[in-house]
TORKOL-4160 file (C-alpha; in steps of 0.2 Angstrom, whole numbers, padded with zeros to 4 digits, m for minus):
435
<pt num="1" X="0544" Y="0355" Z="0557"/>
<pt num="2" X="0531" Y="0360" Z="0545"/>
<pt num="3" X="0516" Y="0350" Z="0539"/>
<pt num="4" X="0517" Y="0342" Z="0519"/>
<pt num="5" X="0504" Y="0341" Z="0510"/>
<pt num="6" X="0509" Y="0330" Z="0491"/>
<pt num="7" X="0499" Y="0336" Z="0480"/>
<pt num="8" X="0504" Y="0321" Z="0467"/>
<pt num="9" X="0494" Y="0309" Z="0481"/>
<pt num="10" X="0478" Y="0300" Z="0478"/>
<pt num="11" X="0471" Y="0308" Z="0493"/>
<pt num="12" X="0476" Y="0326" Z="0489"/>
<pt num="13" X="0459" Y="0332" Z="0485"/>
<pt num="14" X="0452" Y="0326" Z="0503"/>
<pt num="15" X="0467" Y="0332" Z="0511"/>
<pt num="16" X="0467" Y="0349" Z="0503"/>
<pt num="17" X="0450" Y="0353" Z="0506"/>
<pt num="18" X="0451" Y="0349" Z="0525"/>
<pt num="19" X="0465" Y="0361" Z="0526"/>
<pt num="20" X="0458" Y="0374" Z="0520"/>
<pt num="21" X="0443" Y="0372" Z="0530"/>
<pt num="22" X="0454" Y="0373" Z="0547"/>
<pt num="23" X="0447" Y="0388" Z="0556"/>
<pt num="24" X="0458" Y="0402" Z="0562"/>
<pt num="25" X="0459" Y="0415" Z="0575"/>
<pt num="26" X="0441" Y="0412" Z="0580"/>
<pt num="27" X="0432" Y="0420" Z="0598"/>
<pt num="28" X="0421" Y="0413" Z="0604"/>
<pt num="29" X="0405" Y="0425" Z="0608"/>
<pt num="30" X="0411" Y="0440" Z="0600"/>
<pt num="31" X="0394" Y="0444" Z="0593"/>
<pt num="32" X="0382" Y="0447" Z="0607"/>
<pt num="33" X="0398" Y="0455" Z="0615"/>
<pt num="34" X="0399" Y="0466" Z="0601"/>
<pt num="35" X="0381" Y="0469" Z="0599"/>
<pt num="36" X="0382" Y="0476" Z="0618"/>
<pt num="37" X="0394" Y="0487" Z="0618"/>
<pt num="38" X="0384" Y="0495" Z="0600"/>
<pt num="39" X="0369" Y="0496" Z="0608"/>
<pt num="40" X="0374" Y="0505" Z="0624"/>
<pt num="41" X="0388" Y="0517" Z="0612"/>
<pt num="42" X="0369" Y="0519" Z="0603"/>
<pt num="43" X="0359" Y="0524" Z="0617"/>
<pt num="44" X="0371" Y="0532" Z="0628"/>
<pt num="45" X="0383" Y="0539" Z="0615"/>
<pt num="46" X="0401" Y="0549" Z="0622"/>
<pt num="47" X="0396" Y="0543" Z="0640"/>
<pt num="48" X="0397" Y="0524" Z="0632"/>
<pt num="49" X="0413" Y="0526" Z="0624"/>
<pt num="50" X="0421" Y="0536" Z="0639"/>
<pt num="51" X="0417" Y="0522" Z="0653"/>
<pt num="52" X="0424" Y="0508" Z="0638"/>
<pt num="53" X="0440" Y="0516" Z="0636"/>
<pt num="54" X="0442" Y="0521" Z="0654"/>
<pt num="55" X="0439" Y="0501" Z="0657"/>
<pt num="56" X="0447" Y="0494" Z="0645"/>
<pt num="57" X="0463" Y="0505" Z="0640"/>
<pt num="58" X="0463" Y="0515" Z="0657"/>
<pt num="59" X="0461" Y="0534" Z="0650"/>
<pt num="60" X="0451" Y="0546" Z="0654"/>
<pt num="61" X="0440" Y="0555" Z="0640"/>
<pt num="62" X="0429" Y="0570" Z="0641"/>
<pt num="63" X="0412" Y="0562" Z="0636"/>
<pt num="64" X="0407" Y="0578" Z="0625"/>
<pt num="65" X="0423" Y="0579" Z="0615"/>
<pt num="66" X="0430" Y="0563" Z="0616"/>
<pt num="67" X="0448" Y="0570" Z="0620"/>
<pt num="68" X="0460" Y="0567" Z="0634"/>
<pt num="69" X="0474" Y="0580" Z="0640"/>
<pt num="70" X="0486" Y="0566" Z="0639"/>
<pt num="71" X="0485" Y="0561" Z="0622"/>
<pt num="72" X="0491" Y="0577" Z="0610"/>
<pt num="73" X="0496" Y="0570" Z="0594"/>
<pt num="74" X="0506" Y="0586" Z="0587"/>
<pt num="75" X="0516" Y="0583" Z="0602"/>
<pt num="76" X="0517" Y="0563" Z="0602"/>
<pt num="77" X="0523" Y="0566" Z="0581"/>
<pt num="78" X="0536" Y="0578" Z="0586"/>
<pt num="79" X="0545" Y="0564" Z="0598"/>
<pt num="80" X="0545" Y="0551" Z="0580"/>
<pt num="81" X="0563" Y="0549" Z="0576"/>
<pt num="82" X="0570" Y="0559" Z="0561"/>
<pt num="83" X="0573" Y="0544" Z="0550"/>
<pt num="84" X="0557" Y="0535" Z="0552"/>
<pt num="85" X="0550" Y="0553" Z="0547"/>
<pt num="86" X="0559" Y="0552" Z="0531"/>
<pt num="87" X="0553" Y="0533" Z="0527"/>
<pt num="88" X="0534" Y="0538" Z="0529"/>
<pt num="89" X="0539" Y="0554" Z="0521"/>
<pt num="90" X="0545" Y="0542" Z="0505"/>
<pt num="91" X="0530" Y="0527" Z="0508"/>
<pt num="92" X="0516" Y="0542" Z="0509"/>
<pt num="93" X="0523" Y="0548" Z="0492"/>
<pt num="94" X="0525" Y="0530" Z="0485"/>
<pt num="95" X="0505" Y="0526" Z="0490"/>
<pt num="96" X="0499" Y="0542" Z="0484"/>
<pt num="97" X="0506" Y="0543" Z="0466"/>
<pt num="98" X="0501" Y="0523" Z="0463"/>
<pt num="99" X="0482" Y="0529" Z="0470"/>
<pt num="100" X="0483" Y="0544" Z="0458"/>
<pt num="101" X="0484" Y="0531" Z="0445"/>
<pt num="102" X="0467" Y="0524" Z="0450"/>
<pt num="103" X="0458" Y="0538" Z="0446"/>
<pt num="104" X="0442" Y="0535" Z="0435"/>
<pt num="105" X="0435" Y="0545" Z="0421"/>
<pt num="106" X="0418" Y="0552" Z="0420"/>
<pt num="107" X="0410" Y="0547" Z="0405"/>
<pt num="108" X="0395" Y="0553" Z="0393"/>
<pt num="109" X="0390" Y="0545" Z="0376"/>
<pt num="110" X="0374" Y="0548" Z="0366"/>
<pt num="111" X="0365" Y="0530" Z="0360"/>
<pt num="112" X="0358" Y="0525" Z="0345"/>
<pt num="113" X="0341" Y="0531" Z="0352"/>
<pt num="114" X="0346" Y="0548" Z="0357"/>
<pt num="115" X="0347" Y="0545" Z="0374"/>
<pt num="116" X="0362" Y="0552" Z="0382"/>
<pt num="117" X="0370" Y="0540" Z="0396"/>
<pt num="118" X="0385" Y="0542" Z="0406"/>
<pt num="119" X="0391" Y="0539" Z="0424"/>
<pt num="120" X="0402" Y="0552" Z="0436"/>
<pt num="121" X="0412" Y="0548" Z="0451"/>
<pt num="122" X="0409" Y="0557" Z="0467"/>
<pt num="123" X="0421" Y="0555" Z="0482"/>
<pt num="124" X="0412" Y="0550" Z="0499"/>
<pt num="125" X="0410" Y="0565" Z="0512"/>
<pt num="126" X="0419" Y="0555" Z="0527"/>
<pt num="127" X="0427" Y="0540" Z="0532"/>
<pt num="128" X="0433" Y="0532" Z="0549"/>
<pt num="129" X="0449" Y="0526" Z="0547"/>
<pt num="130" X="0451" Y="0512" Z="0563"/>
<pt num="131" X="0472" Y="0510" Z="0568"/>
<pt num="132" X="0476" Y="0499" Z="0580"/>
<pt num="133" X="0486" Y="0508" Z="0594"/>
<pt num="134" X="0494" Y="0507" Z="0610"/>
<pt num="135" X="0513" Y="0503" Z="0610"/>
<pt num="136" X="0509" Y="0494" Z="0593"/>
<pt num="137" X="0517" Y="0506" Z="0579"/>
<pt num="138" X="0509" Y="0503" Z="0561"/>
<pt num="139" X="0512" Y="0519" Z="0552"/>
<pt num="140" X="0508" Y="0509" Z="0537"/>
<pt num="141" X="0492" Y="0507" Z="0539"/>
<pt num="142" X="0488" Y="0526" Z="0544"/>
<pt num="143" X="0495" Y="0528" Z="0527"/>
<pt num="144" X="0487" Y="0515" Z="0516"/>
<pt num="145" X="0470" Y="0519" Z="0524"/>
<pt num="146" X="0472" Y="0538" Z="0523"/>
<pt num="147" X="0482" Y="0543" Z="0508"/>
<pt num="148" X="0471" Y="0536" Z="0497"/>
<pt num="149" X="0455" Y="0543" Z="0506"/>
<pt num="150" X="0463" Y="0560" Z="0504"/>
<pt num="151" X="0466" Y="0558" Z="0484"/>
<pt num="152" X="0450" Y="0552" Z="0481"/>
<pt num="153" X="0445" Y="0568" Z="0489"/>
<pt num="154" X="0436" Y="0563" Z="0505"/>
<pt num="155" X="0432" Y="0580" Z="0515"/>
<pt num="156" X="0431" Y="0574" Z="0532"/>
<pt num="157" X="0445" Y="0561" Z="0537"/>
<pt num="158" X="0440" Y="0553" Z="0556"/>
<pt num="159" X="0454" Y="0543" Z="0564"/>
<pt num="160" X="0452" Y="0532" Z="0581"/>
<pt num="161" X="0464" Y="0523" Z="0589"/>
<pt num="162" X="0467" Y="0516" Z="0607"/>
<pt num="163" X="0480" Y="0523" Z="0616"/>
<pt num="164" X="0481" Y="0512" Z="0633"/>
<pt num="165" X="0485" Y="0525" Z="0648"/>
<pt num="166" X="0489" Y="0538" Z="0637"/>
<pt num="167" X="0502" Y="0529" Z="0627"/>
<pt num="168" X="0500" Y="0530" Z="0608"/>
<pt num="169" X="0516" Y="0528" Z="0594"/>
<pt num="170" X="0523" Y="0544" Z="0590"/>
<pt num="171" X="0526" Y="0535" Z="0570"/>
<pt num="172" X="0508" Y="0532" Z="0570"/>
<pt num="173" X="0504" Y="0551" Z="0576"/>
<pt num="174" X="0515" Y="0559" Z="0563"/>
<pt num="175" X="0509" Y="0547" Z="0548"/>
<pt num="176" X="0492" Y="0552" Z="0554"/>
<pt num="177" X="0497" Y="0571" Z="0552"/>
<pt num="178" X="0508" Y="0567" Z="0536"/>
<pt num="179" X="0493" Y="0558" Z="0528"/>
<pt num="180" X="0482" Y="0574" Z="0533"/>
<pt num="181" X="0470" Y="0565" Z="0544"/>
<pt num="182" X="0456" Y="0580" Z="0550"/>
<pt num="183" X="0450" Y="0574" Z="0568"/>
<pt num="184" X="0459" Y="0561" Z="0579"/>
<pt num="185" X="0450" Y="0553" Z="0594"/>
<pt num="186" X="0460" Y="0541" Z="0605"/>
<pt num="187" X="0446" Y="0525" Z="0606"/>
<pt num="188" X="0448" Y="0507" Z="0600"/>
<pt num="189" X="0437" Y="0491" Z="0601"/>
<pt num="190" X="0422" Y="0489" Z="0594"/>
<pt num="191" X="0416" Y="0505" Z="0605"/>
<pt num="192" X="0425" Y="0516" Z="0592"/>
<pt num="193" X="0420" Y="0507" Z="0578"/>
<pt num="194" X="0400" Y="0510" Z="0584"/>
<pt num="195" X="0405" Y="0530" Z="0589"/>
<pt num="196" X="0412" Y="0532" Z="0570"/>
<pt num="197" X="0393" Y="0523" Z="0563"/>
<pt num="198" X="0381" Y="0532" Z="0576"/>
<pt num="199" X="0391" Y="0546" Z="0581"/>
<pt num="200" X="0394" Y="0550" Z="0600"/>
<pt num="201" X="0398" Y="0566" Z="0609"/>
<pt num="202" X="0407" Y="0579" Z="0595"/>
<pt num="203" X="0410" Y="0564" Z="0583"/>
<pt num="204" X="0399" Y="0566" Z="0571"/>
<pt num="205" X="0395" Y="0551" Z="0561"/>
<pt num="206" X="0405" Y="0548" Z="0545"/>
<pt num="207" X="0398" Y="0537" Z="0529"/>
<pt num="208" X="0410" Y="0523" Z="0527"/>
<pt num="209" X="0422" Y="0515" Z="0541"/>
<pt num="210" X="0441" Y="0506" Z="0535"/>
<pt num="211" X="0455" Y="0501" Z="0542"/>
<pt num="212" X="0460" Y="0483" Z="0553"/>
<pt num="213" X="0456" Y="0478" Z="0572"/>
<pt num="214" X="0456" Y="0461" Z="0580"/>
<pt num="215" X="0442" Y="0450" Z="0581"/>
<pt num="216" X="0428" Y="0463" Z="0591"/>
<pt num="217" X="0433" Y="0479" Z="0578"/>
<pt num="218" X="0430" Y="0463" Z="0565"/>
<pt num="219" X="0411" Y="0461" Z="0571"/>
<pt num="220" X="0410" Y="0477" Z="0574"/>
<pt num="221" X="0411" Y="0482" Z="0559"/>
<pt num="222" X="0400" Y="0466" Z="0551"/>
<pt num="223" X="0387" Y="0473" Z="0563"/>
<pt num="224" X="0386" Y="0491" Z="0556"/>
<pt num="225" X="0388" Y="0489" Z="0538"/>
<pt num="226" X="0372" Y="0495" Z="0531"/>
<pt num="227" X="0373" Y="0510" Z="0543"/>
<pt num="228" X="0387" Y="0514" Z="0535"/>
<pt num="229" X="0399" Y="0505" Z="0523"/>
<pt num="230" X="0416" Y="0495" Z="0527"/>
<pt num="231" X="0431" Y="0491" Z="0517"/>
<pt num="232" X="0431" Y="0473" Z="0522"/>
<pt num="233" X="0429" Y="0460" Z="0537"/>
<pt num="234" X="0450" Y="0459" Z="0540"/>
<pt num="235" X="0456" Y="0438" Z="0545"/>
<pt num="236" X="0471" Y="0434" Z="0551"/>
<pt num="237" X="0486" Y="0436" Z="0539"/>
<pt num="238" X="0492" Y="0426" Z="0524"/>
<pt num="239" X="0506" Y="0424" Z="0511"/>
<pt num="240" X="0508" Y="0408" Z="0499"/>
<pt num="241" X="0525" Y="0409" Z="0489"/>
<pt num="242" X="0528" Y="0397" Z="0473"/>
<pt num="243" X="0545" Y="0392" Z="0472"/>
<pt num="244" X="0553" Y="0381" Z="0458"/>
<pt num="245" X="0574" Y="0379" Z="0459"/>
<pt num="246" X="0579" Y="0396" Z="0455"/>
<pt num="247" X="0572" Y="0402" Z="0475"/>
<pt num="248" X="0584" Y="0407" Z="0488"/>
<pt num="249" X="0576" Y="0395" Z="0503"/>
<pt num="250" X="0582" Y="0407" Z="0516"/>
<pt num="251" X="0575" Y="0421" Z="0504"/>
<pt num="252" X="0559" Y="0412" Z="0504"/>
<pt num="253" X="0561" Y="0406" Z="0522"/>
<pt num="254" X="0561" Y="0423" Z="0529"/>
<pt num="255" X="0547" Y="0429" Z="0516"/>
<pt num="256" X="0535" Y="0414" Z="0526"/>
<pt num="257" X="0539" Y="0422" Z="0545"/>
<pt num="258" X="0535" Y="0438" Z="0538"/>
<pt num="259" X="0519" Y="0435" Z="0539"/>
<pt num="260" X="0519" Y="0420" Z="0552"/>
<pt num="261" X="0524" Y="0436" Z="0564"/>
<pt num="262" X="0509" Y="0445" Z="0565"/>
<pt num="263" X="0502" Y="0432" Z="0576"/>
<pt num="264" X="0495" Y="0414" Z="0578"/>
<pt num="265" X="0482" Y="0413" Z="0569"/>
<pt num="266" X="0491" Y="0419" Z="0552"/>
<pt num="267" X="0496" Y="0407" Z="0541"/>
<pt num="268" X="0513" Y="0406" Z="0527"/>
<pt num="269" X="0512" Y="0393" Z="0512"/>
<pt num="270" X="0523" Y="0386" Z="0501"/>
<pt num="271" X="0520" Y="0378" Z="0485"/>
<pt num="272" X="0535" Y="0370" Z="0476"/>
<pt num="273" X="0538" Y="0358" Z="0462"/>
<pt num="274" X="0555" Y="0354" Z="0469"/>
<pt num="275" X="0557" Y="0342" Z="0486"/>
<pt num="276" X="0575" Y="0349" Z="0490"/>
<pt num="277" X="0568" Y="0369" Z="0491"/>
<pt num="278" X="0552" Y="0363" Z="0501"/>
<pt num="279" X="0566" Y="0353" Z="0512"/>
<pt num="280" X="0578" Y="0366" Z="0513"/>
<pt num="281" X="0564" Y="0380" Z="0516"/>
<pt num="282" X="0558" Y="0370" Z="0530"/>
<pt num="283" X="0577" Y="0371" Z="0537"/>
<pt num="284" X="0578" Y="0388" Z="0537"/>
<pt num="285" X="0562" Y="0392" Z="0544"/>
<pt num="286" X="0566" Y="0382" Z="0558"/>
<pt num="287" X="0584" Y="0390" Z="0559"/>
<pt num="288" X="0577" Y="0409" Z="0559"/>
<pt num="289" X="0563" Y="0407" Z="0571"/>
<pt num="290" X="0577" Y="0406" Z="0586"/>
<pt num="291" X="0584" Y="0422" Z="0580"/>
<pt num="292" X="0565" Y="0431" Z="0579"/>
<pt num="293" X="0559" Y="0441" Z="0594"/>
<pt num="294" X="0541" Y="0437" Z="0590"/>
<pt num="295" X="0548" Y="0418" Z="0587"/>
<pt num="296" X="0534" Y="0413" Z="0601"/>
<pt num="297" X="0519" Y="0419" Z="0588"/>
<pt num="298" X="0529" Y="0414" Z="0573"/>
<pt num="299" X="0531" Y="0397" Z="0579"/>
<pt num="300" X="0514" Y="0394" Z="0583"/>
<pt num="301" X="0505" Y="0399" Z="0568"/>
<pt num="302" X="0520" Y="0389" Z="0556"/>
<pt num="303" X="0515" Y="0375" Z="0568"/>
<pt num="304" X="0498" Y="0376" Z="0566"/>
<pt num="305" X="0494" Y="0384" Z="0551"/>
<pt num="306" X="0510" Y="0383" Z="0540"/>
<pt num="307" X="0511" Y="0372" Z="0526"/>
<pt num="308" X="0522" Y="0364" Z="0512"/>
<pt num="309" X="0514" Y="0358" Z="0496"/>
<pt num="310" X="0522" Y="0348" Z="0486"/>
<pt num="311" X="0518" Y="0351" Z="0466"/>
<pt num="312" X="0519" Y="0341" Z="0452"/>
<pt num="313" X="0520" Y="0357" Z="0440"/>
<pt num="314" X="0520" Y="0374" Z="0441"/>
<pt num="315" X="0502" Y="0374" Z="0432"/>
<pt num="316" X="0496" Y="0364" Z="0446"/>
<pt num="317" X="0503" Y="0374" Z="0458"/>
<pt num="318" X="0492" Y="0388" Z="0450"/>
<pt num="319" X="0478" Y="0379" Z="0451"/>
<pt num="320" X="0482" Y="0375" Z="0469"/>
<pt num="321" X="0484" Y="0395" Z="0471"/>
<pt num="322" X="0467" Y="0398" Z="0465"/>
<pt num="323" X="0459" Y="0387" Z="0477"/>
<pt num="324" X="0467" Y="0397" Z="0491"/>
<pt num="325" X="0466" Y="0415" Z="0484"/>
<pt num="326" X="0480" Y="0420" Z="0500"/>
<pt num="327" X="0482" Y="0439" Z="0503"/>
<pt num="328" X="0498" Y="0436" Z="0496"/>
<pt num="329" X="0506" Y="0429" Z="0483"/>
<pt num="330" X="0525" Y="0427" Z="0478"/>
<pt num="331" X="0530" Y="0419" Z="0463"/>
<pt num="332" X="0547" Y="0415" Z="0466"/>
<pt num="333" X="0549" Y="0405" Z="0452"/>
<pt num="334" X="0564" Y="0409" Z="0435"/>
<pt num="335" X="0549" Y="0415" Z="0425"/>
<pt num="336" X="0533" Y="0422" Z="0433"/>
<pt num="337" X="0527" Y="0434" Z="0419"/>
<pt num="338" X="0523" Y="0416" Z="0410"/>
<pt num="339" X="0512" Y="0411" Z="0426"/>
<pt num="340" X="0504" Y="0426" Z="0430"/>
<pt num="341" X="0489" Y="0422" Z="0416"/>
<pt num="342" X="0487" Y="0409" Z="0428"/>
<pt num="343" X="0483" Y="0416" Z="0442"/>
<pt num="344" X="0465" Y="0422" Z="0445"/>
<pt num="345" X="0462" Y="0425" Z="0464"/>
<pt num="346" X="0475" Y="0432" Z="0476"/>
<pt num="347" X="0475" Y="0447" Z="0487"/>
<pt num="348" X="0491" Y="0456" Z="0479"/>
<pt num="349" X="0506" Y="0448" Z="0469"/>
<pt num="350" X="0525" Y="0450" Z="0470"/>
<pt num="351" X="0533" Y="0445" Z="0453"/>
<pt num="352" X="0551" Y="0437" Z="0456"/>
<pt num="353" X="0567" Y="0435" Z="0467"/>
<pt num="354" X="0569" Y="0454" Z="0473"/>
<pt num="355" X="0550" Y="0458" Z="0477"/>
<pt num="356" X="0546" Y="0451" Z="0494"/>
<pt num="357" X="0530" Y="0454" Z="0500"/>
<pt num="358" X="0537" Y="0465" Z="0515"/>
<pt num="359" X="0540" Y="0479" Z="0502"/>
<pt num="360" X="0523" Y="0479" Z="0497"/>
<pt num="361" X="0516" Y="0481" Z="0517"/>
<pt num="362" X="0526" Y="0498" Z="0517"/>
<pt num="363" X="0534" Y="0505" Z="0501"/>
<pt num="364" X="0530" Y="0499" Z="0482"/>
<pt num="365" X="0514" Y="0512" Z="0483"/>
<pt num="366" X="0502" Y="0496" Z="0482"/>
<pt num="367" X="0490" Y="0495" Z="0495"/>
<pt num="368" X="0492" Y="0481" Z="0509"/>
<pt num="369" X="0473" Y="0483" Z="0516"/>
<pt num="370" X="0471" Y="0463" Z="0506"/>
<pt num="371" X="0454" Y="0450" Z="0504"/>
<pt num="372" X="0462" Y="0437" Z="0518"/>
<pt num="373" X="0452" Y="0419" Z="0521"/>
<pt num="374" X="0451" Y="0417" Z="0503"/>
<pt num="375" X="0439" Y="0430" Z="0500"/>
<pt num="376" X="0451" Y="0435" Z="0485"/>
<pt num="377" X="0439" Y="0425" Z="0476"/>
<pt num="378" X="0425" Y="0437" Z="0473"/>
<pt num="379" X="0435" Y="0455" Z="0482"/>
<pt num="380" X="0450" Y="0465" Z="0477"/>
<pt num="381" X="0461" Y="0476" Z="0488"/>
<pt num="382" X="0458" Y="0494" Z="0497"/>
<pt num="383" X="0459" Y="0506" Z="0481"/>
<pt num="384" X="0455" Y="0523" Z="0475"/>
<pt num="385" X="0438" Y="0519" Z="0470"/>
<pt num="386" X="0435" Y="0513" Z="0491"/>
<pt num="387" X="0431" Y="0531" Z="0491"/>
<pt num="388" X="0421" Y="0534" Z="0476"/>
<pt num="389" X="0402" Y="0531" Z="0473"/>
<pt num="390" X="0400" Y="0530" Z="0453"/>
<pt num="391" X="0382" Y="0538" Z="0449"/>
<pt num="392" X="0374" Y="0535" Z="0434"/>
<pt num="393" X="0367" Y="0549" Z="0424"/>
<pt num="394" X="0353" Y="0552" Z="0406"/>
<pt num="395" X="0344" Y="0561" Z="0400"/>
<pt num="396" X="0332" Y="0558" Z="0384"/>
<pt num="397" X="0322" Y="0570" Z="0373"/>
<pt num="398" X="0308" Y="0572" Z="0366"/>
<pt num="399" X="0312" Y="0558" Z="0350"/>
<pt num="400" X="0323" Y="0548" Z="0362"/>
<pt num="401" X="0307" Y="0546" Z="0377"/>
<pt num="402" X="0297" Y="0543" Z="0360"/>
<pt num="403" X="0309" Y="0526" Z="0358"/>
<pt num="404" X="0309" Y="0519" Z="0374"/>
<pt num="405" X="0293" Y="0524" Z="0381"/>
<pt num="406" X="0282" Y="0509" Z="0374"/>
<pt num="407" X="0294" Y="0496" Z="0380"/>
<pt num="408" X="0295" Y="0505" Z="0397"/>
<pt num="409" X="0275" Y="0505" Z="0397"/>
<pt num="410" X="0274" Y="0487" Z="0391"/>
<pt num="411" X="0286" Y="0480" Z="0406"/>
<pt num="412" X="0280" Y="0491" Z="0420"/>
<pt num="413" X="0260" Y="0485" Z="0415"/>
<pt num="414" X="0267" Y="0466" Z="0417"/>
<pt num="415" X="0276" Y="0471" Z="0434"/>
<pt num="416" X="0258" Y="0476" Z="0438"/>
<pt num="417" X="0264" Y="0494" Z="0444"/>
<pt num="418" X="0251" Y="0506" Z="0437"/>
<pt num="419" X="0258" Y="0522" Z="0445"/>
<pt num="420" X="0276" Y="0517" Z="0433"/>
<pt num="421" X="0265" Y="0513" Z="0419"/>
<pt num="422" X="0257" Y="0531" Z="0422"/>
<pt num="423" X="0273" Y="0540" Z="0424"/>
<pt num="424" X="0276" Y="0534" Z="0405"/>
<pt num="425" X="0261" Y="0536" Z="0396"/>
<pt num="426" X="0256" Y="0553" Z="0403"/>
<pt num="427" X="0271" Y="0561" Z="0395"/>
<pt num="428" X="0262" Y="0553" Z="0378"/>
<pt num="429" X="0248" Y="0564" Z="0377"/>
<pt num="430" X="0252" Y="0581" Z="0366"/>
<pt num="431" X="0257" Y="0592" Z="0377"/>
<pt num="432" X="0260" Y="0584" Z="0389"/>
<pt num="433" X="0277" Y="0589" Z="0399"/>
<pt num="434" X="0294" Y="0599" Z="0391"/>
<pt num="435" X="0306" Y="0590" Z="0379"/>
C-alpha cells in the first residue's frame, strides 16, 4: 500500500521536506565514467564511438561514417505497421500546428531618444536530437524533439540512437523520417552524446544537443553544455494528480501507474482533500498493478516513491503543488479553471476528468520533453523558442549618439575602461565618424 503523508499534522512540514529530499535514480560514479568515454570520443573521434558501440550494444560501425550495413532506417520504417503509421501521421500534425503557435515576432520601435531598438529571432543551424533505442519504441519522443526543431527552421537535424545488434524499432525509424530528421547514426550512451558536441568521423558537430537518456546520456550531457547547449538534465518521471470527490479513483489510479511504469525511480503523487478517494485510490492501484506487464517497475517505484497526501483544502493542496513543481500536474477536481491561478510551478497541466496526462505524452500537440526533480521552479518545457536565439539589434544617429554618449562616457570612465570611454568620445569631435 502506499505511504500517507497528513498534511493537517503538526509535523507535516518536517515530514514534507524530508520526502522531497529522498533521492531517486541515482548511479554512483557516473561522472568520471562519463568524463572517460568524452575524452577518448575527443581524442580519438569515430574510432571511439565504433569500439563503444561494438562493446556495449554489439554492432559494428564504420569508424569514418558512423554507419553499419545492418541498420537501414528506410527499410526498418517500411516494416512499422500501417496503423501506428497513421497515429504518428495524426501526433506529428497535432505537435507541429501547437509549435506553430509559438512562433515569435520580430520587433523594432524607435525611443524617445531616436535610437531604434528591436530584437530578431534566428533559428539554430543544427541540433542533436538523442532517442533512446533498441527494442524500446518511443516514436514520441523522435516527434516532440524533432517537429519542433523542424518549424523553428533548424537546417541540419542529427538523430543518434542505439540500436543493440542491429535491432532498432521500425515506429521510431518512420517518426524519424515522418519528422524529417537529415542524418541518422545508430550510437547511444554518453559516446553519442560526445560525437554530436565534438564531432567524430562524418558527424560533424551540431550547436545544441535535446532529447532523454538514462543516467550516463544525463551527465553526458551536463558535461558538454558550454560546448554546445542542452534542453535539460532529464530525472526520472513524475505526475501529481489533485483529486477532490468528483475523481474517478480508478480514473486517477491508472493516471499514477502511467507514470510509475516508466521505471523505479519515477514517482506518482496524489493530493486529495477527501480520505475516501485517497483510500479508494490506494485500492485500485493495488488492484491494477497485477494486471500491468511492467507491474515489477510500477510496483517498486509506488512503493518507494509513491505517495498520498492528505489536504485540508484544495488551496493548500496548491500550495503543496508548488513546493513539488512535478512534471505533471492533473487537476482532477469539479473545477480547475478556479485553481489554475494557483498554480505557479509544474512541468505541464491537464485541466479535468477527460485530460489524462498519457494524452499529453503523445497526441494534444503539447510537448512531453518537462522540468522533472522539481526544476519546474525556475524552467519550462521543450518549445519553439528551444530552437531560436533572439538577437538584439540598434542603431542610433547622429542626435540619438548625441543623447546617450555622455552617460555612456560617464560609466565606462568609473568602470576604469579607457579604450570604451574612447570609443565614445571620439565620435564627439566634429567630424568625427558618419551619422
Amino acid at each position: 500500500m502506499a505511504r500517507w503523508i497528513d498534511a493537517t499534522a503538526r509535523d507535516f512540514d518536517d515530514v514534507f521536506q524530508a520526502f522531497l529530499k529522498e533521492p531517486r535514480g541515482a548511479v554512483e560514479n557516473v561522472a568520471e565514467t562519463v568524463r572517460e568515454v568524452i575524452r577518448d570520443v575527443r581524442e580519438n573521434g569515430g574510432e571511439a564511438v565504433a569500439r563503444y558501440t561494438s562493446q556495449f550494444d554489439r554492432l559494428v560501425l564504420d569508424p569514418t561514417t558512423l554507419q553499419s550495413d545492418n541498420v537501414d532506417l528506410h527499410a526498418l520504417a517500411a516494416g512499422c505497421p500501417a496503423d501506428l503509421k497513421e497515429a504518428i501521421d495524426f501526433a506529428a500534425a497535432r505537435i507541429a500546428a501547437y509549435h506553430e503557435k509559438q512562433r515569435p515576432d520580430d520587433h523594432q520601435f524607435t525611443d524617445d531618444a531616436g535610437v531604434e531598438l528591436g530584437w530578431r529571432w534566428t533559428a539554430l543551424d543544427s541540433v542533436g536530437v538523442y532517442v533512446p533505442g533498441g527494442l524500446a519504441s518511443y516514436p514520441s519522443s523522435v516527434l516532440m524533439n524533432t517537429v519542433p526543431a523542424k518549424i523553428a527552421g533548424v537546417k541540419r537535424v542529427v538523430m543518434t540512437a542505439p540500436a543493440p545488434g542491429g535491432q532498432l524499432s521500425p515506429a521510431v525509424a518512420y517518426a524519424a523520417l515522418k519528422a524529417g530528421v537529415d542524418e541518422f547514426y545508430p550510437i547511444g550512451g554518453a559516446q553519442a552524446v560526445a560525437a554530436l558536441a565534438f564531432g567524430a568521423g562524418h558527424l560533424k558537430p551540431v550547436d545544441k544537443i535535446v532529447g532523454p537518456g538514462n543516467a550516463y546520456v544525463a551527465e553526458a550531457k551536463r558535461q558538454v553544455f558550454g560546448v554546445v547547449g542542452i534542453d535539460t538534465i532529464a530525472g526520472p518521471s513524475e505526475i501529481l494528480v489533485i483529486a477532490d470527490e468528483t475523481a474517478n479513483p480508478d480514473w486517477i489510479a491508472a493516471d499514477l501507474l502511467s507514470q510509475s511504469e516508466h521505471d523505479a525511480s519515477s514517482q506518482s503523487i496524489l493530493i486529495t482533500v477527501n480520505k475516501a478517494v485517497g483510500t479508494s485510490v490506494d485500492k485500485s492501484v493495488e488492484k491494477q498493478l497485477k494486471s500491468l506487464s511492467t507491474e515489477l517497475r510500477a510496483r517498486e517505484a509506488w512503493n518507494a516513491h509513491g505517495a498520498i497526501i492528505l489536504a485540508r483544502s484544495l488551496e493548500q493542496a496548491a500550495e503543496i503543488a508548488n513546493e513539488i513543481a512535478a512534471e505533471h500536474l492533473e487537476l482532477a477536481i469539479a473545477d480547475p479553471d478556479s485553481l489554475l491561478p494557483s498554480i505557479r510551478h509544474a512541468g505541464a497541466v491537464f485541466l479535468g476528468h477527460h485530460t489524462p496526462e498519457a494524452l499529453g505524452d503523445y497526441v494534444t500537440g503539447s510537448n512531453h520533453v518537462l522540468p522533472t526533480s522539481r526544476a519546474a521552479r525556475f524552467s519550462s518545457g521543450l518549445g519553439l523558442y528551444d530552437f531560436l536565439k533572439r538577437m538584439s539589434v540598434q542603431r542610433a544617429g547622429r542626435e540619438g549618439f548625441g543623447a546617450l554618449a555622455p552617460a555612456a562616457l560617464r560609466l565606462a570612465e568609473a568602470e576604469g575602461l579607457p579604450a570604451h570611454a574612447r570609443s565614445v568620445s571620439i565620435r564627439t569631435n566634429e567630424g568625427g565618424g558618419h551619422g
